[in-house]
Backbone as CSV, one residue per row, in Angstrom:
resi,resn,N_x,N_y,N_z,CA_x,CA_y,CA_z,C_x,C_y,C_z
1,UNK,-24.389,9.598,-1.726,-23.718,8.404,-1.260,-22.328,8.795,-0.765
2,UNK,-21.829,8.232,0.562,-20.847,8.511,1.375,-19.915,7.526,0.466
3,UNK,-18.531,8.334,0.435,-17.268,7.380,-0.622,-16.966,6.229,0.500
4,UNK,-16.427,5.404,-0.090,-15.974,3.860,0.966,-14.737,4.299,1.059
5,UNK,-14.404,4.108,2.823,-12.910,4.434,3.373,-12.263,3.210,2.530
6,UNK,-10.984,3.308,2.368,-10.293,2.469,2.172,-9.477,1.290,2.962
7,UNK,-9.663,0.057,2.524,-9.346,-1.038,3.183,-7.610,-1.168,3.213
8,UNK,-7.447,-0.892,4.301,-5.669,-0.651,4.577,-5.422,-2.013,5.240
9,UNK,-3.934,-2.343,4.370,-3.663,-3.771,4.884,-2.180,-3.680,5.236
10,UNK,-2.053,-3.872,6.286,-0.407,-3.930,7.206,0.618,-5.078,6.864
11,UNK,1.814,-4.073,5.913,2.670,-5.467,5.857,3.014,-6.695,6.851
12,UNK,3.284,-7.495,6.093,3.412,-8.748,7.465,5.187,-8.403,8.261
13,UNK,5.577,-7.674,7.531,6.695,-7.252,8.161,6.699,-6.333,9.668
14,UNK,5.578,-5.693,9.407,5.511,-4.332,10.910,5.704,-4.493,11.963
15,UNK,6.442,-3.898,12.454,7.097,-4.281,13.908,8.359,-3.883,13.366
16,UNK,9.327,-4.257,12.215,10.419,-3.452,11.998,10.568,-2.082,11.806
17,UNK,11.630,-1.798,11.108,11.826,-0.090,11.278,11.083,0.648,9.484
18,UNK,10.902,-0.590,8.609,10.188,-0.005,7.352,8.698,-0.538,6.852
19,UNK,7.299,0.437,7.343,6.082,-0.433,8.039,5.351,0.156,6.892
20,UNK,5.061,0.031,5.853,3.757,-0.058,5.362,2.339,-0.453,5.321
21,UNK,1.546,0.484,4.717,0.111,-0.243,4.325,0.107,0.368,3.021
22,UNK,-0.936,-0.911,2.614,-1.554,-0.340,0.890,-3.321,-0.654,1.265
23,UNK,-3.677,-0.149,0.182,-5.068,-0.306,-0.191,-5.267,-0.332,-1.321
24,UNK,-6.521,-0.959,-2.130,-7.123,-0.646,-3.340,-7.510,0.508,-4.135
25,UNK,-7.249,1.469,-4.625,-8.010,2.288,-4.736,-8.866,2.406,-5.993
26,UNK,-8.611,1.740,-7.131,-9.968,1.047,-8.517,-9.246,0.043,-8.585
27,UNK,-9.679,-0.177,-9.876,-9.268,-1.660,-10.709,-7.757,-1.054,-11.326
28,UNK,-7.355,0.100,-11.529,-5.900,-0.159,-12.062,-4.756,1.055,-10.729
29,UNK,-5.070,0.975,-9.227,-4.217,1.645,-8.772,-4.237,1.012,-7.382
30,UNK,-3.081,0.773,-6.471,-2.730,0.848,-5.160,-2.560,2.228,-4.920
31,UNK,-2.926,2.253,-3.540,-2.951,3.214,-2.724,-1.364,2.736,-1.064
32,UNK,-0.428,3.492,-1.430,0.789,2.954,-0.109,1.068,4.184,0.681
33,UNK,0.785,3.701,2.112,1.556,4.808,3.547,1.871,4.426,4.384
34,UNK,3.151,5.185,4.744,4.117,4.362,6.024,3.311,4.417,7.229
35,UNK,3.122,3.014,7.876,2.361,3.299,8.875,2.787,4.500,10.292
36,UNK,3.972,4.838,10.182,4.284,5.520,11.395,3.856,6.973,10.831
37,UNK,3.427,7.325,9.504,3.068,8.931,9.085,1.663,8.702,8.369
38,UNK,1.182,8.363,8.909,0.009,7.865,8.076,-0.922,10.187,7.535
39,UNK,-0.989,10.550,8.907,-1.216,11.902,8.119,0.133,12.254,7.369
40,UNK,0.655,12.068,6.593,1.568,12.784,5.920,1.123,12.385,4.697
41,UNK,0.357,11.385,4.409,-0.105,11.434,2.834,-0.227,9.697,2.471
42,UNK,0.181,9.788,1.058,-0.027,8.127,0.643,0.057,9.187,-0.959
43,UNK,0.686,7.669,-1.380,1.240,7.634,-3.030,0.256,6.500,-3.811
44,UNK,0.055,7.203,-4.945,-1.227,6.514,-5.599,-0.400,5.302,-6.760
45,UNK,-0.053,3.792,-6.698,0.527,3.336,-7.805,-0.152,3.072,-9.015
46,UNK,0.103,2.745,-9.669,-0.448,1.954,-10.995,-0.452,0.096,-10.412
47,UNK,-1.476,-0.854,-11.034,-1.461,-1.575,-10.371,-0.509,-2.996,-10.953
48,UNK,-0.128,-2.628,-12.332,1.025,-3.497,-13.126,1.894,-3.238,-12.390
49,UNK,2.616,-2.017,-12.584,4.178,-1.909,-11.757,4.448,-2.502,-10.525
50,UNK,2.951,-1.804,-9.571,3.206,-2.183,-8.272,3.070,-3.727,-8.115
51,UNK,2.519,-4.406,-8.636,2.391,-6.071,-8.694,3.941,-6.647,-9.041
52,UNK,4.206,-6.292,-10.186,5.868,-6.712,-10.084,6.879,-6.207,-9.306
53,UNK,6.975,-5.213,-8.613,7.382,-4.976,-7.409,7.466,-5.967,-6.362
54,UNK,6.244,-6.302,-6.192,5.885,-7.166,-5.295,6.295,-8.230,-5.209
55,UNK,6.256,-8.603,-6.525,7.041,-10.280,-6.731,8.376,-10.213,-6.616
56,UNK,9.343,-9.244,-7.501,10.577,-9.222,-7.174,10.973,-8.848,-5.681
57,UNK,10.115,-8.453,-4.326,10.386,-8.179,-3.356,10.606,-9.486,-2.734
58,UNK,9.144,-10.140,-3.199,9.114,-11.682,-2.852,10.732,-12.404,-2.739
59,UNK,11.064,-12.060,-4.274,12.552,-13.629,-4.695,13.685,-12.477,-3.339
60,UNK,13.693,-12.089,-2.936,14.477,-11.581,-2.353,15.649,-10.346,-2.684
């Protein structure tokens, strides 16, 4: 069985100068890469941390 590519999702921000994507990668990790280096790699998160991240990015 062929592994499933990963579903990459483009911040709603892109078009500025700091462009991410993330993906799923199990039940406890994000997968994040800048869209302008996408071969240069991607950082594997934990999926607690990176969730509160998220929210405090939210409040501004």
């Amino acid at each position: 069985m062929q592994p499933v590519a990963p579903n990459w999702r483009t911040s709603s921000y892109t078009g500025t100068e700091n462009c991410v994507e993330v993906a799923d990668n199990d039940a406890q990790h994000v997968m994040v890469r800048d869209t302008k280096a996408r071969d240069r790699g991607l950082i594997a998160v934990q999926r607690t941390p990176w969730t509160a991240f998220v929210e405090y990015a939210k409040q501004g």
